[in-house]
Legacy VTK file of the C-alpha trace (Angstrom):
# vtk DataFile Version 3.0
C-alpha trace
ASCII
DATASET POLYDATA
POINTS 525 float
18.946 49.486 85.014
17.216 46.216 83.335
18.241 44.002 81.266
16.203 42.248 79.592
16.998 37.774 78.981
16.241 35.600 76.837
16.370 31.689 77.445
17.311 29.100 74.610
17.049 26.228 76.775
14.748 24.607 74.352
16.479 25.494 71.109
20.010 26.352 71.495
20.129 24.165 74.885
18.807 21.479 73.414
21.753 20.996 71.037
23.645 20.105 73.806
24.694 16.340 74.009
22.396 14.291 76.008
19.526 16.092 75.842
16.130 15.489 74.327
12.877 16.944 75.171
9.649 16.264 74.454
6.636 18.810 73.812
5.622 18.371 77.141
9.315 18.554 78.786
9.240 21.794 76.325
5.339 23.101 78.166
6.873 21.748 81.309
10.144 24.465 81.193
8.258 26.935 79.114
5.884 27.412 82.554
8.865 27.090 84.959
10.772 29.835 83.140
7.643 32.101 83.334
6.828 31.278 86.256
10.644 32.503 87.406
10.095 35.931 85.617
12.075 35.821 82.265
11.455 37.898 79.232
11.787 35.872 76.377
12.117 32.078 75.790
13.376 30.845 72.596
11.379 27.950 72.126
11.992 26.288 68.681
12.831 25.892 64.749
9.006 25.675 63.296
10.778 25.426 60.515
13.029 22.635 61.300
11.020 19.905 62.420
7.921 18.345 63.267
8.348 18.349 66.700
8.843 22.126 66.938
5.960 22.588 65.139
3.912 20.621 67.269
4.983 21.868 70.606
4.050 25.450 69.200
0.365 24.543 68.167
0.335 23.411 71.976
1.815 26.336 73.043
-1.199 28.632 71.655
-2.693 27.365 74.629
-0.262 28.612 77.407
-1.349 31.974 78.070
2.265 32.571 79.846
1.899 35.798 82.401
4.893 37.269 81.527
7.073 35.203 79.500
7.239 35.898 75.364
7.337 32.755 73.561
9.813 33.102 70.556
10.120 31.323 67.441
13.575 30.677 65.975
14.877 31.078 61.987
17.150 32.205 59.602
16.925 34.839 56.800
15.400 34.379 53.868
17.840 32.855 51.262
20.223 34.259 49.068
18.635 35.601 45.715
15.089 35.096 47.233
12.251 37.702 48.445
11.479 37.219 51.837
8.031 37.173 51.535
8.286 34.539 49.305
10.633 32.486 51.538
8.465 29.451 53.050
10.348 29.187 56.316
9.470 32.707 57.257
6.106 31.749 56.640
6.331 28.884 59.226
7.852 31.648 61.389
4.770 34.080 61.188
2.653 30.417 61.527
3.992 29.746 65.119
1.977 32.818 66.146
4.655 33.812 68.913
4.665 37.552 69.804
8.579 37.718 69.389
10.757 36.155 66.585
14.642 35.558 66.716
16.444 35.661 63.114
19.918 34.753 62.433
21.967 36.169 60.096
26.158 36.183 58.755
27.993 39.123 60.371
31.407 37.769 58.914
32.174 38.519 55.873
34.500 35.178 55.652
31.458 33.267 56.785
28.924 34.938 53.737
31.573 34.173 51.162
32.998 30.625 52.322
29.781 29.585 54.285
26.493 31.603 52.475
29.195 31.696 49.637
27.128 35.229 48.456
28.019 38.838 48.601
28.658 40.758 50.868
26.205 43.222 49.547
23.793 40.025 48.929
23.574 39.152 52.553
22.776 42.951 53.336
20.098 42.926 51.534
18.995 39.281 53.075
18.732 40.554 56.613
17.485 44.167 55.380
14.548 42.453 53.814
13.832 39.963 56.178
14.025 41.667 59.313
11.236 44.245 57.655
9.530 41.775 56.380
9.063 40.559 59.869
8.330 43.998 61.581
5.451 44.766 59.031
3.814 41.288 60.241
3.641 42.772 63.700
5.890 40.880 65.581
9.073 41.678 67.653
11.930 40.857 66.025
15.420 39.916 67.847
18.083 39.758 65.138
20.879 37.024 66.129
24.297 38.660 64.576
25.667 35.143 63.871
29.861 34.652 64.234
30.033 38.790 64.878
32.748 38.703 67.104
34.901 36.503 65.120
33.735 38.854 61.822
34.375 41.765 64.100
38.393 41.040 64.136
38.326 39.941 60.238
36.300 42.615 58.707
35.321 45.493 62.178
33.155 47.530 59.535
31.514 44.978 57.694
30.263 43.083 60.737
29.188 46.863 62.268
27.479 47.354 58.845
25.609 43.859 59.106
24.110 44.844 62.895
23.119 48.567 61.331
21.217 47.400 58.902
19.642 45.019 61.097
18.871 48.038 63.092
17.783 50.404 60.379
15.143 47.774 59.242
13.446 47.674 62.371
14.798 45.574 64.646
14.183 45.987 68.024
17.318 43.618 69.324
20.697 43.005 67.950
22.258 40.345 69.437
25.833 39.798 69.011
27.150 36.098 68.892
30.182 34.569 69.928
28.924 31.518 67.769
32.334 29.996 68.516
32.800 30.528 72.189
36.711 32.215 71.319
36.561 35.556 72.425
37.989 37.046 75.553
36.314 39.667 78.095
39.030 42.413 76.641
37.658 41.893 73.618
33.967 41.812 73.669
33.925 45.030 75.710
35.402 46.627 72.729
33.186 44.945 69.987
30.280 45.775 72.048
30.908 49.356 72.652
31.667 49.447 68.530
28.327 47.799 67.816
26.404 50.092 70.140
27.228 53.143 68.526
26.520 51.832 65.135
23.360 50.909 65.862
21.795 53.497 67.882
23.261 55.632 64.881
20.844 53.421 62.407
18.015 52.893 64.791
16.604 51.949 68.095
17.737 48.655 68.860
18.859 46.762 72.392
22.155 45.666 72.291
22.629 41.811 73.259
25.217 39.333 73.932
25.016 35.398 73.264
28.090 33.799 74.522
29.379 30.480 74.002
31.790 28.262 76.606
33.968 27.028 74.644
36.616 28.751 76.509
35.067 28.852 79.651
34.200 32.871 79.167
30.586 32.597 78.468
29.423 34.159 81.799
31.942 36.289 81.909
31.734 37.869 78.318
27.918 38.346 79.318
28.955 40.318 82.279
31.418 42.422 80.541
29.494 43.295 77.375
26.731 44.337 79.489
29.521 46.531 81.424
29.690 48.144 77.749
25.984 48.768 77.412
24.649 45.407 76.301
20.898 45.896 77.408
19.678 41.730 76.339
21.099 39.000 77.426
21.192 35.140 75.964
21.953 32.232 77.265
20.635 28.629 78.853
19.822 27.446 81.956
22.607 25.490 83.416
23.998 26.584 80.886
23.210 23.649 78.637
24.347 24.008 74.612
26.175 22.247 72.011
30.005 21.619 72.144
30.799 23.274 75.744
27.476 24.890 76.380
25.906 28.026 76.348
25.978 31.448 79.051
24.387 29.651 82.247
21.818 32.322 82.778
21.932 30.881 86.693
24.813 32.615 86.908
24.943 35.527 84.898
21.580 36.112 85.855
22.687 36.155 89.665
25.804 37.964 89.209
24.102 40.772 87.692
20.907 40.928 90.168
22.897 40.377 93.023
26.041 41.556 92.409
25.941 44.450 90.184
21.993 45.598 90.959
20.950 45.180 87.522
17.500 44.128 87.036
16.991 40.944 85.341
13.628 38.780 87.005
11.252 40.260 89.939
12.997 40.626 92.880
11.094 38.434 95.230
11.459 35.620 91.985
15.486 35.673 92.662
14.258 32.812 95.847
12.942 30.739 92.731
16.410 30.458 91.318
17.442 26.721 92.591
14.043 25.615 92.533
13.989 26.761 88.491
17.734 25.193 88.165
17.215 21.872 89.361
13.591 21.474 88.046
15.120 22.092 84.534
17.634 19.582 85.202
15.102 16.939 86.280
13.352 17.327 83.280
15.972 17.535 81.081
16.901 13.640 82.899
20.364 15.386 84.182
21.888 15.085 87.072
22.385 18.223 88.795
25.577 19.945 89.225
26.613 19.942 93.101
29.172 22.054 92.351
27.341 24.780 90.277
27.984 27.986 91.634
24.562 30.092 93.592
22.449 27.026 92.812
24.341 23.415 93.344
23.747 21.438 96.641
26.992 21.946 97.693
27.754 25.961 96.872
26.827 26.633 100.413
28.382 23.319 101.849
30.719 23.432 104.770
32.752 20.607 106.173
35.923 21.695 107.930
35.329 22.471 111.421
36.928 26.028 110.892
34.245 26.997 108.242
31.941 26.009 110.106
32.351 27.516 112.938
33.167 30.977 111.369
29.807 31.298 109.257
27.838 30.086 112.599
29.292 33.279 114.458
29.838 35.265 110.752
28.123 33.936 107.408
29.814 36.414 105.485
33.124 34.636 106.345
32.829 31.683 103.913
29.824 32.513 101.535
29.320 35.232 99.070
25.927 36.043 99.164
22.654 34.669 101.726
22.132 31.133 99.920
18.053 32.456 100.671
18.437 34.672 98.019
18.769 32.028 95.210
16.950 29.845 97.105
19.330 27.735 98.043
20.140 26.624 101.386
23.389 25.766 103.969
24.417 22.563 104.542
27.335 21.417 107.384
28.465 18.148 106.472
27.555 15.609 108.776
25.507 17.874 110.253
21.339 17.550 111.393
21.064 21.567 110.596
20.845 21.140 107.017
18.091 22.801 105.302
16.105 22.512 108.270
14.514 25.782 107.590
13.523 25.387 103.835
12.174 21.860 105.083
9.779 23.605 107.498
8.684 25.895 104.937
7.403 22.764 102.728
6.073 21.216 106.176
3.731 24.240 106.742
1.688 23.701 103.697
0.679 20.465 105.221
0.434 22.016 109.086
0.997 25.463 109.094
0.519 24.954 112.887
4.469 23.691 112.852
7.348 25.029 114.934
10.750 24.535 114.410
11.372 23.130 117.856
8.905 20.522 116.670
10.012 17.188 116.911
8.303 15.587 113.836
10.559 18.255 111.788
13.615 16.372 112.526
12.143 13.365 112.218
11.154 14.145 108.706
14.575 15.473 107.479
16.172 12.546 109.249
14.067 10.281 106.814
14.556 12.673 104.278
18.497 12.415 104.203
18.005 8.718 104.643
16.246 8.426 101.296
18.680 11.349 99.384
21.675 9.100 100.638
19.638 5.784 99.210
19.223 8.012 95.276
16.062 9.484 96.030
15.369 13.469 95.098
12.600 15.211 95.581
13.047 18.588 93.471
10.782 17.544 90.603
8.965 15.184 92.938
6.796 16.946 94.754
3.967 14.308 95.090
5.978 11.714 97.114
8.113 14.191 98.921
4.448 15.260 100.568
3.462 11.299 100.917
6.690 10.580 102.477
6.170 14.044 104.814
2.713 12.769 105.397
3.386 9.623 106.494
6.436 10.890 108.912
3.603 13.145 110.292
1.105 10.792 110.973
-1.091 12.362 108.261
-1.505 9.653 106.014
-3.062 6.081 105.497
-2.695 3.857 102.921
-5.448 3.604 100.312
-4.464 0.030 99.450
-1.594 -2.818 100.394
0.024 -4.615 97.612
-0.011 -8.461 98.202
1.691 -10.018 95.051
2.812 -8.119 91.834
4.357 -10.489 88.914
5.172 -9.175 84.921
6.287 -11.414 82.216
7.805 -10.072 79.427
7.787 -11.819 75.512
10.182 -11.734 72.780
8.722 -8.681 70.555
6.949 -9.657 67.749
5.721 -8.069 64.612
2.430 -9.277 64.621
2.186 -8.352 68.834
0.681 -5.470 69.577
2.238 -6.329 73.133
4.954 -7.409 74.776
4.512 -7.824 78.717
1.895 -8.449 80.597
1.555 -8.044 84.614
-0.825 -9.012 87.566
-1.419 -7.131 90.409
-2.824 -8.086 93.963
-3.805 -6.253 96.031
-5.994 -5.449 99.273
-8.779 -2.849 100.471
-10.291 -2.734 103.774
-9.949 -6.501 104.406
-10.834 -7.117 100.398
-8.745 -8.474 97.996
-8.650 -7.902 93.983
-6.488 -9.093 91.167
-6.019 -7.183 88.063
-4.039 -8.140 84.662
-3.338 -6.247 82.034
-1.098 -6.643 78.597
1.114 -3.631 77.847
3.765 -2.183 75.196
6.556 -3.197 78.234
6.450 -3.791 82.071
5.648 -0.663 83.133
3.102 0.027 81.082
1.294 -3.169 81.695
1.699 -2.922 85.392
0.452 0.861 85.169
-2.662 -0.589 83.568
-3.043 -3.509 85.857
-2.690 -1.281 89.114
-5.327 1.179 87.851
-7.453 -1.563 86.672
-7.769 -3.415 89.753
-8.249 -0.143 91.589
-11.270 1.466 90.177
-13.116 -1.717 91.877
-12.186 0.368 94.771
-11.829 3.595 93.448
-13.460 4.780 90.225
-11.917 8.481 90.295
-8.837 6.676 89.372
-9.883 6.344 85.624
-8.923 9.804 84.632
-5.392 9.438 85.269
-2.537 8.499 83.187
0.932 8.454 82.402
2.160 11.485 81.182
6.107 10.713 81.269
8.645 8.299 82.435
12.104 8.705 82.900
15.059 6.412 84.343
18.684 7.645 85.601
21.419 5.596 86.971
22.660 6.626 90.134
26.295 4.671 90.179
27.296 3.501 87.252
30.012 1.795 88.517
28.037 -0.820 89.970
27.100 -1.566 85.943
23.544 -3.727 85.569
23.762 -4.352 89.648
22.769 -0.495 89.868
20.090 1.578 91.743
18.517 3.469 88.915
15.940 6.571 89.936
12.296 6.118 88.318
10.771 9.259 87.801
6.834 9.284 86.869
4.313 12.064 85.937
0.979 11.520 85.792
-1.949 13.353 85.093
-5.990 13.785 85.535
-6.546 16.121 82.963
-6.427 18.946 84.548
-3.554 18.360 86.981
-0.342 16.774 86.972
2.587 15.758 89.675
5.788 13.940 89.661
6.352 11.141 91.837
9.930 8.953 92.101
11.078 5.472 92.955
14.400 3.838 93.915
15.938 0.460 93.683
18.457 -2.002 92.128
15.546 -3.296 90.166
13.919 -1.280 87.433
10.579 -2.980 87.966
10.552 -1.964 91.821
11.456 1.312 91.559
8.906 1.893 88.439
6.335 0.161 90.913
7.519 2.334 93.737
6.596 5.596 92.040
3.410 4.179 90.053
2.247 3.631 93.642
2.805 7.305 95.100
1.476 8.663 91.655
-2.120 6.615 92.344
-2.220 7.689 95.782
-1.090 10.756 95.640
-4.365 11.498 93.378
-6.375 9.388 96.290
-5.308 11.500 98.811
-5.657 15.151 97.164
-9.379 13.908 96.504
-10.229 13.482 100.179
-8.496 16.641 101.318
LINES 1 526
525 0 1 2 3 4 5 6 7 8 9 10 11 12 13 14 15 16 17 18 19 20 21 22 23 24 25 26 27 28 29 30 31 32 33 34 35 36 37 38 39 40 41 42 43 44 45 46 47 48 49 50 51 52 53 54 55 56 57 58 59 60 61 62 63 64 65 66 67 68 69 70 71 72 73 74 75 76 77 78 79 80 81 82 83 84 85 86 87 88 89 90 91 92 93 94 95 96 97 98 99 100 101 102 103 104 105 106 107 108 109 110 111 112 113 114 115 116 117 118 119 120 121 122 123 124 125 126 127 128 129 130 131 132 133 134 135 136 137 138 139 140 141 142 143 144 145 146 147 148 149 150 151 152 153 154 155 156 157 158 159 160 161 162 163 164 165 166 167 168 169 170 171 172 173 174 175 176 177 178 179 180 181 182 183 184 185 186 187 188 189 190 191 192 193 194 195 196 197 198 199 200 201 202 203 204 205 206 207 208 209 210 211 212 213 214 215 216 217 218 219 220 221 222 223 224 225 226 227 228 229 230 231 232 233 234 235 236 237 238 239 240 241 242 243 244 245 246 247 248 249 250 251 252 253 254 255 256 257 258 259 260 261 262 263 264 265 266 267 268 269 270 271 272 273 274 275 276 277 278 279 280 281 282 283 284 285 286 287 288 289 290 291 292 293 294 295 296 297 298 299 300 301 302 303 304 305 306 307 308 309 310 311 312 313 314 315 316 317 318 319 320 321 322 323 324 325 326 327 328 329 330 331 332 333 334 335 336 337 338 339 340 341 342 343 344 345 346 347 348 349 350 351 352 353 354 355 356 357 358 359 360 361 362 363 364 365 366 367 368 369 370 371 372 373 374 375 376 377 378 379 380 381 382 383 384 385 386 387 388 389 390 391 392 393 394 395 396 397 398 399 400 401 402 403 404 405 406 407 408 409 410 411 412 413 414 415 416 417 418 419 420 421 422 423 424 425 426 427 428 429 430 431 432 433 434 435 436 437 438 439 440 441 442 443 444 445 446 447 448 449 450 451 452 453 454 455 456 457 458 459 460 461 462 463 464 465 466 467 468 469 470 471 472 473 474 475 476 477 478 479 480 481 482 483 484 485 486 487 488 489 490 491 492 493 494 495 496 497 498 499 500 501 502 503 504 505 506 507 508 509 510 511 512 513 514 515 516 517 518 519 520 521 522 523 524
């Protein structure tokens, strides 16, 4: 069997409190989720705001491999023709093979809410959904508040998905908008809504569950028990109010558990790599505790444990953590992930064993700089300069003498407000660079790559791309170690690179460093 999922990490995820992308955090997950093996990814409102809009006229560009990029709406409004409706139009605009429509499946919710007929919204998601099947285009059609319309009004809400159905839709989803409803009870709406449906059409069967209880995953599990066939949810199951179904988890229940299809088999290893990139770019600290995928879900500390999943691995762990891609750890322990970390090693010197020496040494400075804030998961540029350097790979490009940045009191009439000066040395030569900047990092970006193209004129395609800053203990208030994360690009690549300290300034230095020579270093290779 395969079912097929859809990901709302950039629409319905990014309702969730804390969170803010940007079109190229949007590209950014948009290629990770492909690159993992989903279906569909619900990408945005073009409709709704600018930003939307924007990252879709980017997204033309994409060319995913497998992934459809979606576009997100409602009907068209009461007492208006669809084609007429200007929103749809922005819909058709975004150019995305699939489309995802809303529409009322409670009949409380069209007369309080839509405050229409019941016969009125009918004809609003008859009319709309066909409207969008004659433009070509796949059309999933979100059955807004069903399960809550389900126990009000059972015919009316089965009346709103077969019509849906009828008109051409190729998905029905069914929503628990409000996160309220129990396993029990979506097996029963489910099996209810499936019969309707393939009575009025051809139409997949979906869930989208809510967390508000803490049911989401389970509610996806069970109405795909009853013969949901689609499946909706978030990675890390981000969302408004309590989140969203974590697809990490219902997505690895029903692979690995259950033998449904959901991704490529060999992608299931890309699970934690997918999870915890998505949380880096998101600026969220993962979840150690998240189940399959969190740094401590195959953690063992008590001697007992220990010792039984050395002689027995089934004894305290569900599943091989390699199959999510995840790894064991024993606390307080030098085995820990010593086998993934040889994995990344090899792409350096594939010659490696893991009796080498220089593999230890590297994890030993890798836990060193984990237990001082640093991660590597969206870092892959100083993770391989740190690696390097263990190795006896690497030499510096250039050695920083003196760095100093002054920062003014904004002013309207200042296009700036800090300014930096870098010194530094090459081969015995020194060079000073200053440079004016909309804050410290920026001017001390500009400095650094200023004073380097002296040195090093492939330098001057690079640039900032992003810039993000997380607080590792916040109980240590301003006195904190914050984590700098920096990508940077050339054009036609980009990498991540991340610095730690107490000061902002040092730690924005640290990774402005790696990110320069990172690009020095993959131009000699």
């Amino acid at each position: 069997m395969k079912v097929t999922v859809l990901d709302s990490t950039l629409r319905d995820g990014a309702q969730g409190g804390g969170i803010a992308f940007t079109v190229e955090d949007k590209i950014r997950i948009v290629r990770q989720l492909d690159r993992f093996g989903l279906d569909y990814v619900e990408a945005g409102n073009p409709g709704s705001n600018q930003k939307d809009l924007e990252f879709f006229r980017q997204a033309a560009k994409l060319h995913p491999a497998r992934v459809k990029l979606t576009a997100f709406g409602s009907t068209c409004k009461k007492g208006a023709k669809a084609a007429d409706d200007p929103r749809l139009r922005t819909l058709l605009d975004a150019d995305t093979p699939a489309v995802c429509i809303f529409g009322k499946a409670s009949a409380v919710h069209v007369e309080k809410v839509l405050q229409t007929t019941a016969e009125e919204n009918l004809r609003m998601v008859e009319e709309t959904v066909a409207f969008l099947k004659a433009a070509g285009r796949e059309v999933i059609f979100d059955a807004e508040h069903f399960f809550d319309g389900y126990k009000a009004d059972a015919a009316y809400a089965l009346k709103v998905c077969a019509c849906a159905a009828a008109a051409g839709a190729d998905i029905v989803t069914l929503c628990d908008t409000n996160g309220g409803a129990l396993p029990e009870e979506v097996t029963q709406a489910v099996r209810a809504a499936k019969e309707a449906v393939e009575k009025a059409g051809r139409a997949q069967i979906g869930i989208h569950a809510h967390n508000d209880c803490g049911l989401a995953v389970a509610n996806s599990l069970a109405a795909v028990d009853a013969g949901a066939s689609h499946i909706q949810g978030t990675f890390n199951g981000f969302g408004e109010r309590c989140g969203n179904a974590d697809l990490v988890a219902v997505i690895a229940n029903l692979q690995l558990k259950k033998g449904i299809m959901c991704v490529p088999s060999e992608n299931m290893a890309l699970l934690t790599e997918t999870s915890r990139a998505v949380d880096e770019i998101a600026n969220l600290l993962p979840d150690a505790n998240r189940p399959f995928v969190g740094k401590s879900a195959f953690a063992h500390k008590a001697g007992m444990h220990i010792d039984g999943v050395t002689k027995f691995s089934e004894s305290f762990e569900h599943i091989d953590p390699a199959a999510v891609g995840n790894v064991r750890r024993f606390l307080m322990s030098d085995q820990a992930g010593r086998s993934l970390l040889l994995t990344r090693l090899r792409k350096i010197d594939p010659s490696l064993q893991k009796e080498s020496p220089v593999v230890g040494e590297v994890l030993e400075r890798l836990k060193r700089l984990e237990a001082d804030g640093y991660v590597f998961e969206d870092a892959e540029a100083s993770f391989e300069i740190m690696a390097r350097k263990v190795m006896g790979l690497y030499r510096p490009f250039f050695h920083l003498k003196h760095f100093k940045v002054s920062i003014d009191e904004p002013r309207l009439e200042e296009k700036f407000s800090a300014a930096a000066m870098v010194k530094i040395e090459v081969d015995g030569a020194d060079e000073i660079g200053a440079a004016e900047g909309d804050g410290p990092v920026n001017a001390l970006d500009k400095a650094l790559r200023r004073v380097l193209t002296v040195f090093y004129p492939e330098i001057r395609s690079i640039f900032l791309s992003d810039y993000k800053v997380r607080v590792i203990d916040d109980r240590e208030a301003t006195a904190a170690r914050v984590r700098v994360l920096i990508r940077t690009s050339d054009g036609k690549h980009t990498w991540t690179t991340v610095g730690v300290s107490q000061d902002i300034i040092e730690a924005s230095w640290l990774a402005l460093v790696d990110s320069v020579e990172y690009k020095l270093m993959k131009a000699q290779i």
